[in-house]
C-alpha positions as CSV (number, residue, x, y, z in Angstrom):
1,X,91.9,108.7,102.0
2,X,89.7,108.8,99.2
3,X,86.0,110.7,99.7
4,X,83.8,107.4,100.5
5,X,86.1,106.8,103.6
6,X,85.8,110.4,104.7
7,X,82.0,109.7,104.0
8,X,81.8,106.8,106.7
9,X,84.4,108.8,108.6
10,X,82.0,111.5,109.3
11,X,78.6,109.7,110.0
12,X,80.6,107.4,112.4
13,X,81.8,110.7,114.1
14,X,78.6,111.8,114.7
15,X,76.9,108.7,115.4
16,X,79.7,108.0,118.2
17,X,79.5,111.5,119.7
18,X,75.8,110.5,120.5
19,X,76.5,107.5,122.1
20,X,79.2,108.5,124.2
21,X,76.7,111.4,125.1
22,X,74.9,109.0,127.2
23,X,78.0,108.7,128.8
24,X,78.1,112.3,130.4
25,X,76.9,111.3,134.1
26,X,80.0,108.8,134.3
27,X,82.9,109.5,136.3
28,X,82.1,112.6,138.4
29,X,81.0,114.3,135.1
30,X,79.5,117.7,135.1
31,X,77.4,118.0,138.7
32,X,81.0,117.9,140.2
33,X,82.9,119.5,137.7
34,X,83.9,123.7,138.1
35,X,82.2,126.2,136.1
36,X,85.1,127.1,134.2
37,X,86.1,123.5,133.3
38,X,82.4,122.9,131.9
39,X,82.7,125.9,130.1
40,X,86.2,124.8,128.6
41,X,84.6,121.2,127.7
42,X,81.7,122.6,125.4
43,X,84.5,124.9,124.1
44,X,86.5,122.0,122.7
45,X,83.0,120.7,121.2
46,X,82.2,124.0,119.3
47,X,86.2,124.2,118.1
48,X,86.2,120.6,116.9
49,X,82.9,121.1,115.2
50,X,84.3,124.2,113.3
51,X,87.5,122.4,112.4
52,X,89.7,123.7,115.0
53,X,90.7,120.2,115.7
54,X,94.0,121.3,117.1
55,X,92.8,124.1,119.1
56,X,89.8,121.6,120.3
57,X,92.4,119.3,121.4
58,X,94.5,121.9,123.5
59,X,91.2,122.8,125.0
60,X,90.5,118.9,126.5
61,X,94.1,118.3,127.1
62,X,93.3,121.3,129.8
63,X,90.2,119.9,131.0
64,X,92.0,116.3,131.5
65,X,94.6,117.8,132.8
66,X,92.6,119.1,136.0
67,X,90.0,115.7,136.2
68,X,92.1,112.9,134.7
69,X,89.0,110.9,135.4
70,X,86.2,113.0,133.3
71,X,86.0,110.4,130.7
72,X,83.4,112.1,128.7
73,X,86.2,114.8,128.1
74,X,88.4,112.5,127.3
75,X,86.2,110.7,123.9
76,X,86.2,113.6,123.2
77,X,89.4,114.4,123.4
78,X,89.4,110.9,121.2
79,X,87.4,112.0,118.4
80,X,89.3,115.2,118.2
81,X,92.8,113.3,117.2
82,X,90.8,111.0,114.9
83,X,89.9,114.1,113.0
84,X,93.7,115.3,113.4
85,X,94.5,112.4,111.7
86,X,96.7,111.0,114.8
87,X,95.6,107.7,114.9
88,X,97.9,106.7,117.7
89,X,96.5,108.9,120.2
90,X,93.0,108.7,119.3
91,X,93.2,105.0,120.2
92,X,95.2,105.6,123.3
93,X,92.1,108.0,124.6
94,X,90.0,105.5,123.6
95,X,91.7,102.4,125.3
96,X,91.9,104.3,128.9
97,X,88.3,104.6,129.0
98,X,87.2,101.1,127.4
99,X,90.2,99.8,130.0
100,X,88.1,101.4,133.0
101,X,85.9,98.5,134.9
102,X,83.1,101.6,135.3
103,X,82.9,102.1,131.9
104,X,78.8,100.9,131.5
105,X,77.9,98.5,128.4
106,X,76.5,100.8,126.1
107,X,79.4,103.2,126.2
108,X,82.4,100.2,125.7
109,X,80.0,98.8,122.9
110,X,80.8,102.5,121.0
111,X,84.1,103.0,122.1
112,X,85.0,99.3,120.5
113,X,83.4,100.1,117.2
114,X,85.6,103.5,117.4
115,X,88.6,101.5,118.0
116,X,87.9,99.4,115.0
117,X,87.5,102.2,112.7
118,X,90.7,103.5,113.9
119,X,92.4,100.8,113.3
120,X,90.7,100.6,109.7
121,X,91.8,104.3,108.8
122,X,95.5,104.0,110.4
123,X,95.8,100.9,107.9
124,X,94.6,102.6,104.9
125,X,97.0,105.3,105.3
126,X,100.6,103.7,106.0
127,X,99.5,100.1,104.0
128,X,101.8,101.8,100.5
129,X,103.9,104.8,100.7
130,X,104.8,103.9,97.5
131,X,102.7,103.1,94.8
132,X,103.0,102.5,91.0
133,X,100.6,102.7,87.8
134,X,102.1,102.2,84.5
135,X,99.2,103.3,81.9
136,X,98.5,102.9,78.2
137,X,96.5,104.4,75.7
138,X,95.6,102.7,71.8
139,X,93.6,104.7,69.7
140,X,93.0,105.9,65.7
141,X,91.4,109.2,64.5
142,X,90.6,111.2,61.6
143,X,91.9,114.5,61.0
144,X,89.8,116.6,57.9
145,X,92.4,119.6,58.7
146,X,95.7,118.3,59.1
147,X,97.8,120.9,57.9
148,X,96.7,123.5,60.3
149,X,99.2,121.6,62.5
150,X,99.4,121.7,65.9
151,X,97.6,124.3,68.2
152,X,98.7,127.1,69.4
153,X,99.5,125.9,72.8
154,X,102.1,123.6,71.3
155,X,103.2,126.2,68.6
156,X,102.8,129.7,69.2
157,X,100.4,130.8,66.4
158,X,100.2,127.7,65.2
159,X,101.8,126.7,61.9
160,X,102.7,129.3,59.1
161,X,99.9,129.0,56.4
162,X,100.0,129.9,53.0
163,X,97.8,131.7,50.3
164,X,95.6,129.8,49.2
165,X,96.4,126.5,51.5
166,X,93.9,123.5,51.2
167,X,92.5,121.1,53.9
168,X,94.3,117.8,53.9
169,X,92.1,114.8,55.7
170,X,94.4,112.0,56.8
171,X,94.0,109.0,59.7
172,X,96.4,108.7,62.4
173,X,97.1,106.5,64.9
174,X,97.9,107.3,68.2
175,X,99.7,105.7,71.3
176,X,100.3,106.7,74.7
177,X,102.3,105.3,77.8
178,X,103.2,106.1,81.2
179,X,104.3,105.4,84.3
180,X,103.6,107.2,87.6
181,X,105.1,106.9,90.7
182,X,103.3,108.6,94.2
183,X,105.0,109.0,97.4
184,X,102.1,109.2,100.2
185,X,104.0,110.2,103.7
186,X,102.3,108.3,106.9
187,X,103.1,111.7,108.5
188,X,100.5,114.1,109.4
189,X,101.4,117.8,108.7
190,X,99.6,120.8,111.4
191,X,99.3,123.7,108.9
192,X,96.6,126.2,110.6
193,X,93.8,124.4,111.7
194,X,94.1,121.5,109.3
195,X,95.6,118.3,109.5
196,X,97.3,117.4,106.0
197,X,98.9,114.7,104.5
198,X,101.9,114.9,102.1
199,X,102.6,113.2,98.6
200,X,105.2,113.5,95.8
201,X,103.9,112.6,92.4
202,X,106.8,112.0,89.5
203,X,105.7,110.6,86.1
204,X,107.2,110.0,82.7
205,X,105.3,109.7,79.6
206,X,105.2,108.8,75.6
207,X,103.2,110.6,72.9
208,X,102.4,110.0,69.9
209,X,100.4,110.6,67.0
210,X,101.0,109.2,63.4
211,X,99.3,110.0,60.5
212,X,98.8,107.5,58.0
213,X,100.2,109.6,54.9
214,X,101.0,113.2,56.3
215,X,103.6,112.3,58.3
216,X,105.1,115.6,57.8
217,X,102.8,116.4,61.4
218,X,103.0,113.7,62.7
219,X,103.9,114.4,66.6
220,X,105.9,113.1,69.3
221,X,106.1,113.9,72.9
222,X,108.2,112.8,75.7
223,X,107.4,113.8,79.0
224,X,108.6,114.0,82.3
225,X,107.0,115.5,85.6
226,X,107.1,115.5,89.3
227,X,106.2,117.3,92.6
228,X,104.9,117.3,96.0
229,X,101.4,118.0,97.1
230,X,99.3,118.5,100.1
231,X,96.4,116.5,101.0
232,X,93.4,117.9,103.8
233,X,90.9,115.4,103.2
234,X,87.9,116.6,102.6
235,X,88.6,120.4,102.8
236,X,91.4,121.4,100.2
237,X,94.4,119.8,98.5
238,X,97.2,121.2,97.0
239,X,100.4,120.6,94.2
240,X,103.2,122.1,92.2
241,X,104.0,120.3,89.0
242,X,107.5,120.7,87.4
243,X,107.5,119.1,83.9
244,X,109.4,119.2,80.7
245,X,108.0,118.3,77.5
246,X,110.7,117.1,74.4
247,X,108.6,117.8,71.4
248,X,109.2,116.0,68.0
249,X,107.1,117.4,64.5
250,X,107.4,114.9,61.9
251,X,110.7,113.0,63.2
252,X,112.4,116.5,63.7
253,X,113.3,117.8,67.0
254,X,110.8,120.8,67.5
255,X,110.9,122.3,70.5
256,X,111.7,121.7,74.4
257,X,109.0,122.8,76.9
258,X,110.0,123.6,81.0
259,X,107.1,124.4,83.3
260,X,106.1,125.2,86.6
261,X,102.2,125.2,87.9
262,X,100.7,125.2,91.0
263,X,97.4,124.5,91.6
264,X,95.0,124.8,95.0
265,X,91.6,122.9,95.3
266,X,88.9,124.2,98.0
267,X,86.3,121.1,98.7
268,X,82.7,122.1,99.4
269,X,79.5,119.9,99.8
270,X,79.6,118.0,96.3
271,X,81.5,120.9,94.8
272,X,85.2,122.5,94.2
273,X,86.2,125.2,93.6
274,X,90.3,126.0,91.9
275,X,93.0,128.0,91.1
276,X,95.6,127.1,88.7
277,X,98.0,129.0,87.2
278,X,101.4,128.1,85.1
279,X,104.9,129.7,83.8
280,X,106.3,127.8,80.7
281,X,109.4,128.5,78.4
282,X,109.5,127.2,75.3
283,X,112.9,127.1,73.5
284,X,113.0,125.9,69.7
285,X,115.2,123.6,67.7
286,X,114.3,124.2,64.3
287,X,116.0,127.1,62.0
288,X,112.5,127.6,60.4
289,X,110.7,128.5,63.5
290,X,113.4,131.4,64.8
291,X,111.6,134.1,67.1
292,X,109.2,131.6,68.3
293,X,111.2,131.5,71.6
294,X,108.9,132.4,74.3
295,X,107.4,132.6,78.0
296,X,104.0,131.7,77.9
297,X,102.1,132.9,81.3
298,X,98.5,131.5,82.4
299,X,96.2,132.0,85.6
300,X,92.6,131.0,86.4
301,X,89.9,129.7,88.2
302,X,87.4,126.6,87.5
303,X,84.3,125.2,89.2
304,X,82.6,121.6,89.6
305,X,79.6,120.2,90.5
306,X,77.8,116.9,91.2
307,X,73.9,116.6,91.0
308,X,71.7,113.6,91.4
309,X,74.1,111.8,93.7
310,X,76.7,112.4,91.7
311,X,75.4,111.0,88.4
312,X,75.8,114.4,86.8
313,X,78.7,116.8,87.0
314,X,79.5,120.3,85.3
315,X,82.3,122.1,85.2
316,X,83.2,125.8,84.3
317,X,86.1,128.0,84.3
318,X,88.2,130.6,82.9
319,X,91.6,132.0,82.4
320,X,93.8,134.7,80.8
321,X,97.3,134.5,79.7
322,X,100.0,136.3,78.1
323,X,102.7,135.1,75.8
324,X,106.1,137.1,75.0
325,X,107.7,135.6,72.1
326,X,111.4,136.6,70.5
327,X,109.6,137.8,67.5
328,X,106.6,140.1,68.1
329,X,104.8,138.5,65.6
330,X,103.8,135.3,67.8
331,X,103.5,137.6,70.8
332,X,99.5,137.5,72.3
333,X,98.0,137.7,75.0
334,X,94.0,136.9,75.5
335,X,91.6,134.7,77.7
336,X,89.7,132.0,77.3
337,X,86.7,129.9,79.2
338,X,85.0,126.8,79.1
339,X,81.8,124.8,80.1
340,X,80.9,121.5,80.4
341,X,78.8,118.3,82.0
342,X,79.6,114.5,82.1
343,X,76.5,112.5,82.7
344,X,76.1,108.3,84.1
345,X,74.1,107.3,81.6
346,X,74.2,103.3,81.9
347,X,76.2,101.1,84.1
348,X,80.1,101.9,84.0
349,X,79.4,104.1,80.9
350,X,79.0,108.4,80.7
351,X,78.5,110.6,77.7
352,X,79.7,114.1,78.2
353,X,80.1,117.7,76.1
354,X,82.6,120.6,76.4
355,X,82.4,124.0,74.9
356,X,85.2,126.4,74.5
357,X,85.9,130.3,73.6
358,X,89.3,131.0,73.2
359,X,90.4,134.9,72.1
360,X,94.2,136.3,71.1
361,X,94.8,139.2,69.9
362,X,99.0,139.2,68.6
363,X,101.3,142.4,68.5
364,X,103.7,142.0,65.5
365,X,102.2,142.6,61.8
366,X,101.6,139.8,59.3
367,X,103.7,139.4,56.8
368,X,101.9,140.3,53.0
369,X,98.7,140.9,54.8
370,X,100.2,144.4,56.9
371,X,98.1,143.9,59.5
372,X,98.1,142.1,63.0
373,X,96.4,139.2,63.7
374,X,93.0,139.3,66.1
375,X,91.0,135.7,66.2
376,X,89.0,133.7,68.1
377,X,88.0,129.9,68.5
378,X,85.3,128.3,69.0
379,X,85.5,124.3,70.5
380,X,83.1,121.9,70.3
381,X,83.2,118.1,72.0
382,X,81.1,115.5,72.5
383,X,81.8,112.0,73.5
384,X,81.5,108.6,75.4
385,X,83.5,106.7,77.6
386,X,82.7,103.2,79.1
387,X,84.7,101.1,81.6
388,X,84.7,97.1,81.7
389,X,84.5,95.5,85.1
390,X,84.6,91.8,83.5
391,X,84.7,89.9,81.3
392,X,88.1,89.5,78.0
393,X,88.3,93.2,78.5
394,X,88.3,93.4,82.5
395,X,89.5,97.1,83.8
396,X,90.2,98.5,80.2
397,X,88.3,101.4,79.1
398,X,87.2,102.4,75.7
399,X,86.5,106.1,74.9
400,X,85.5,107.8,72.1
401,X,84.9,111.7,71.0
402,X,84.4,114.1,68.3
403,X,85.7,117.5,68.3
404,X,85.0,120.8,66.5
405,X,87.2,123.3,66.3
406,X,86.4,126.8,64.2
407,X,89.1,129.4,64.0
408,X,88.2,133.0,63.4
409,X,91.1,135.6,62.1
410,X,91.7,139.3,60.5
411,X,94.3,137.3,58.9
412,X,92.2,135.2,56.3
413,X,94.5,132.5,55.8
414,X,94.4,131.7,59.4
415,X,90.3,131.2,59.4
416,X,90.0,127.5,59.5
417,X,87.9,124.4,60.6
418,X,88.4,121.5,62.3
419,X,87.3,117.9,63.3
420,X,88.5,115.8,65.1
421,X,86.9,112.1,65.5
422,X,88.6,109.5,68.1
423,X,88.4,106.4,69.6
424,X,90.6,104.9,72.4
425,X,91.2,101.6,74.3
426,X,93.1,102.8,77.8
427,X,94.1,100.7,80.6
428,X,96.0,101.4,84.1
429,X,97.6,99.0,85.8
């Protein structure tokens, strides 16, 4: 149920609740009803109103239960599985009142359009409990640091530089493919308070990036992930991925990645709020990068945003982790954070910027140099990104960005800079 629908969901809920209000002198309703009974009705209301839906139901199932005929009780009692996510019973409640001859106009007029909307929702969520989206990704960029390899979140400490080691600028071209497959159960899970649906996500996936005439780093991943996650719409949603990477550096096996990382989402009013965290061991093939064997540890929290009706969004987060290699030397540990905003700045098209700080400090001691390495990075990116909705180039999306990166170490040789320029034509199907 994506957010528009829980959008309409919620100003039909409210709009409904109001009309049946006009309802409350129908069927022996509150002049006739006991004390305790009224007071157990407006109980329900105030529970279902602060998302106790399940306790709010238990509440009018005891007020039905002792006047079977107090129909006001028993929209209620509709509008309270709706929100539960049972659409089966919120259409029963609402069918024994429309099917009562008593039932005035105005009140079968609302209970009709309720129905409907039932039926609309119960659709949505049991039309595919099994979906597909293959995915791919053309693009070309331009390197002016090459040899600095990949980052250290692929290579712990990043590649071994030498005295006196030059910038190489090459082009490369990169491609990327996937396929993703989502399980979404029709079931409706009672954990706490809060309905939730369930889904399993498994994907596999092809990188790579070939440079033109450094095809020593040229780099190849294959990728495959999967895991179940929990869905309470419009309140929080949840997953854990499990994924292993198989990492190639020019044509030669590098390196195989296993993970774990969960990750929990709280949903506020045009914000969220998340934790993520993540446990990966990385096991090396090649002689040349013996004692890089290591368990990498991360945790954090991030934040976003939409203003202006969601035209504008920022984001901002941070994290530390900790990484406890074989050899000492590519041991760290640090933190990092980040900030940035994604703008609508023309029809199907957004510009947006990113800024990052990223600080290590290691614990073994350079080779030549005696020392142990301390350094930070600075990240810069800007870029664009513009989707076609008709036309030759229908439902592609072409992307492009440029991205700074400036390294800062004790260690001189490991003092760099960096950038990055890219452009990519991506499509999901």
């Amino acid at each position: 149920m994506n957010a528009g629908k829980l959008g309409t969901v919620g100003l039909f809920t409210r709009t409904t609740i109001a009309a049946m209000m006009l309802f409350a002198g129908f069927s022996q309703a509150s002049a006739q009803e006991a004390t305790d009974t009224e007071k157990l009705f407006k109980e329900g209301i105030f529970l279902r109103e602060q998302g106790q839906v399940f306790s709010s139901i238990e509440a009018f199932e005891t007020v039905l239960s002792n006047n079977p005929s107090l129909h006001r009780a028993r929209l209620e009692l509709a509008v309270a599985y709706f929100r539960a996510l049972d659409y089966s019973q919120a259409s029963k409640q609402a069918q024994k009142v429309l099917d009562d001859p008593k039932t005035p106009e105005n009140v079968r007029l609302a209970v009709l359009t309720f129905l409907a909307q039932i039926k609309r929702d119960e659709a949505a969520l049991t039309a595919k409990p099994h979906t597909w989206e293959p995915s791919i990704s053309l693009g070309a960029l331009y390197d002016t640091n090459v040899n600095v390899g990949p980052s250290g979140a692929t290579l712990p400490g990043g590649l071994i530089l030498a005295p006196g080691s030059q910038p190489k600028e090459d082009w490369a071209g990169v491609l990327q493919a996937g396929l993703t497959h989502t399980y979404n159960s029709p079931l409706v899970l009672r954990m706490g308070e809060t309905p939730a649906r369930f889904i399993w996500q498994t994907s596999a996936g092809l990188y790579h990036k070939g440079y033109f005439n450094e095809g020593a780093f040229d780099l190849t991943a294959l990728t495959i992930a999967t895991g179940p996650g929990f869905i309470a719409p419009g309140k929080w949603r949840s997953k854990i991925n499990l994924q292993v990477d198989d990492l190639y550096l020019g044509g030669v096996h590098l390196a195989m990645y296993t993970s774990i990382a969960p990750t929990f989402t709280w949903q506020f009013n045009n914000g969220e709020l998340t934790w993520d965290a993540m446990a990966l061991q990385k096991k090396f093939k090649r002689e040349v990068d013996i004692g890089r064997d290591s368990a990498f540890y991360t945790t954090g929290v991030s934040y976003g945003h939409l203003f202006l009706q969601g035209k504008l969004a920022a984001q901002g987060g941070a994290h530390v982790f900790t990484e406890d290699a074989d050899d000492s030397r590519f041991t760290n540990r640090g933190w990092e954070a980040f900030l940035g905003v994604n703008a609508t700045t023309w029809q199907n098209g957004s510009v947006f910027g990113r800024y990052s700080y990223r600080k290590a400090k290691y614990d073994g001691i350079e080779p030549v140099f005696n020392m142990s390495r301390n350094e930070y990075e600075n990240r810069y990116e800007i870029g664009f990104a513009h989707n076609f909705k008709e036309g030759l180039m229908k439902d592609w999306k072409l992307s492009g960005s440029w991205l700074r990166s400036e390294n800062h170490s004790n260690v001189s040789i490991y003092t760099y800079e960096r950038d990055v320029t890219s452009v990519n034509l991506a499509r999901s199907f």
